[in-house]
N, C-alpha and C positions, 0 to 999 in steps of 0.2 A: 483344493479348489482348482477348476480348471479356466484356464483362460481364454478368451471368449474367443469363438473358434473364426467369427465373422471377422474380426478389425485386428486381433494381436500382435497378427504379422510376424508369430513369432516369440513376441514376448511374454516377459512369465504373466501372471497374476498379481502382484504386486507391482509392476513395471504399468501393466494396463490403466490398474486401478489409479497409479502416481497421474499417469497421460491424461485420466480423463478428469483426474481431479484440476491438474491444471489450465484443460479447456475451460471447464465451471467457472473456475475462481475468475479467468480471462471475463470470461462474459457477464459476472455479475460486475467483474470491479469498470467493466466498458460499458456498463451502464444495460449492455446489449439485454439482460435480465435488471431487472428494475427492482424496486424494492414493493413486495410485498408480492409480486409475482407468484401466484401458485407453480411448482415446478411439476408437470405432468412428467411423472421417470417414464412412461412407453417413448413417450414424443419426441422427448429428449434422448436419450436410446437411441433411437430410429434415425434421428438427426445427427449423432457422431459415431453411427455404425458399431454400436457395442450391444453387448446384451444389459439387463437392469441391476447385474452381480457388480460390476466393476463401478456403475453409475450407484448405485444406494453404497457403496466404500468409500468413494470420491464427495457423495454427501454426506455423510457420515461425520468424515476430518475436518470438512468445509461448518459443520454442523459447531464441529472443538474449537473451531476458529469465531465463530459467532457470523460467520455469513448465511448463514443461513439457520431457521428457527424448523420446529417441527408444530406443525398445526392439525393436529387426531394423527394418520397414519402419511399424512403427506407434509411436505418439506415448502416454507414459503423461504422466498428471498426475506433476510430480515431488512425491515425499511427504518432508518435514521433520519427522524424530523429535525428542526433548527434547533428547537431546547437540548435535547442529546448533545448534537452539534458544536454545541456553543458550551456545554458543560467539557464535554473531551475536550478543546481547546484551550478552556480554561486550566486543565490539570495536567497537559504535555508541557502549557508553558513553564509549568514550574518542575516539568520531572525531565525536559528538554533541557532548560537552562542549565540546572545537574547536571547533566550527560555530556553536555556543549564543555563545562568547567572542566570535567576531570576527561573528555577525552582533547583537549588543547595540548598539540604537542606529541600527542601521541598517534596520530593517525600518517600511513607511510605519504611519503610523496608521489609514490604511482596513482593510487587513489586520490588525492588531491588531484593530479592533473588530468586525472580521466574524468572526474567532477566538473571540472574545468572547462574541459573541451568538449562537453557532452552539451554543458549549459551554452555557449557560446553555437556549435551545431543549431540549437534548438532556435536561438533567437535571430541565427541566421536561414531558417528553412522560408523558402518562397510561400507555402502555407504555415496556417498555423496545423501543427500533431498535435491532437489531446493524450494519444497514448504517448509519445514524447515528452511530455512534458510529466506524465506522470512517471514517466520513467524515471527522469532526471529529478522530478521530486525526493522519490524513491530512494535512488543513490545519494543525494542528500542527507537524508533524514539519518539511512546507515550509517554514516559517518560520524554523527552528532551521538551517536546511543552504541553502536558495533565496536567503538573502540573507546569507550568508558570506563571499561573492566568491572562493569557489572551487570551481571546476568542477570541478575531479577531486574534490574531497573532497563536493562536494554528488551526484556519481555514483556514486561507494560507498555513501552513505549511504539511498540510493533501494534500488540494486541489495540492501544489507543488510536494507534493510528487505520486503524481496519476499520473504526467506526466513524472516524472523518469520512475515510474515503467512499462509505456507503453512501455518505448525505449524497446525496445528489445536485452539487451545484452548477445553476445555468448559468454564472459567468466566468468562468473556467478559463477563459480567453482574455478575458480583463486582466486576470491575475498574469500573465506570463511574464511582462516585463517585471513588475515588482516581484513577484515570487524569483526570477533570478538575480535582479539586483540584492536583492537580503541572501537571497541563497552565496551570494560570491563573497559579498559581508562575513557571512558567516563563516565561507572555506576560507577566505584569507584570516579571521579569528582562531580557527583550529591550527594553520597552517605554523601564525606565529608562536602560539605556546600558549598568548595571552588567554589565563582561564576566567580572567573576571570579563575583559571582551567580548571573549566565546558566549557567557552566558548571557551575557545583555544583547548580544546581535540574536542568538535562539530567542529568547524569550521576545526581542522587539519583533519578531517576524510574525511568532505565534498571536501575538498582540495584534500586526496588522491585518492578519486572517478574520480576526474575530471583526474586526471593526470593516472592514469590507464583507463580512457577511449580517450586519445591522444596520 
């Protein structure tokens, strides 16, 4: 397979394919693609200078990921109403709380304080970042499941979390102080060892998600 001779700059086909998967994911998870969006591949092509080889691979894996659905021969954003929504929330609290328990203690202290200092940046920015803040969610959340030392339970919890983050929530903004106040809850829980802590700060977080989205 040849790599697309317009944009590769070089790169192999595989390399392309990665680049352009990660612009997609970018724009669906920034909302910038919405859910339910038909994705027209010329247009989209046309728009990050590749040819439709590199773009139908990059939908493809986004496809394994669940962001996106196939509708006859074309590819829709997949869209996550508030029942979904509120179901996934309901089931990280209890597969988070786990992950929260057994990775207490075990996660290094450069990550804690890069957690730390990422969350504090965010609450000190003159605007508010929505990609900011999903950043720092993000590094979060790896900490609670990445260092649990389990694989399957740290891959649901990824996979779960890709179908929050489709919902579309408009007060995204509301959340920032509370989502870092529990988020710090919860690195100082991991930080001390405590696993019964850990799981009661994960799990009250997940709790206060649900009920700020009712």
């Amino acid at each position: 397979m040849q790599a697309d001779a317009r944009s590769a700059g070089g790169l192999s086909a595989d390399a392309l394919s990665d680049r352009v998967y990660g612009t997609v994911s970018n724009l669906i998870k920034s909302q910038q693609l919405h859910g339910g969006d038909i994705i027209v591949e010329s247009r989209l092509a046309d728009m990050l200078g590749v040819s439709r080889t590199p773009l139908r691979e990059a939908l493809q894996k986004l496809e394994g990921e669940g962001l996106v659905v196939r509708n006859g021969r074309s590819f829709v954003v997949r869209s996550v109403g508030l029942a979904e929504y509120l179901q996934a929330l309901k089931v990280r609290e209890i597969l988070e709380g786990e992950a929260a328990a057994l990775s207490a203690g075990r996660v290094p202290a450069a990550a804690i304080a890069l957690v730390r200092k990422n969350i504090d940046s965010l609450l000190a920015a003159p605007v508010y970042l929505p990609e900011a803040h999903w950043q720092s969610d993000d590094e979060l959340h790896s900490l609670v499941c990445d260092y649990s030392g389990n694989a399957v339970l740290s891959r649901m919890i990824h996979s779960l979390r890709m179908v929050t983050r489709l919902y579309e929530t408009l007060n995204l903004a509301d959340r920032l102080v509370p989502d870092a106040t529990e988020h710090l809850e919860i690195v100082d829980a991991l930080e001390s060892g405590d696993a019964k802590r850990a799981r009661s700060k994960a799990q009250a977080h997940l709790r206060s998600l649900y009920k700020a989205s009712i």
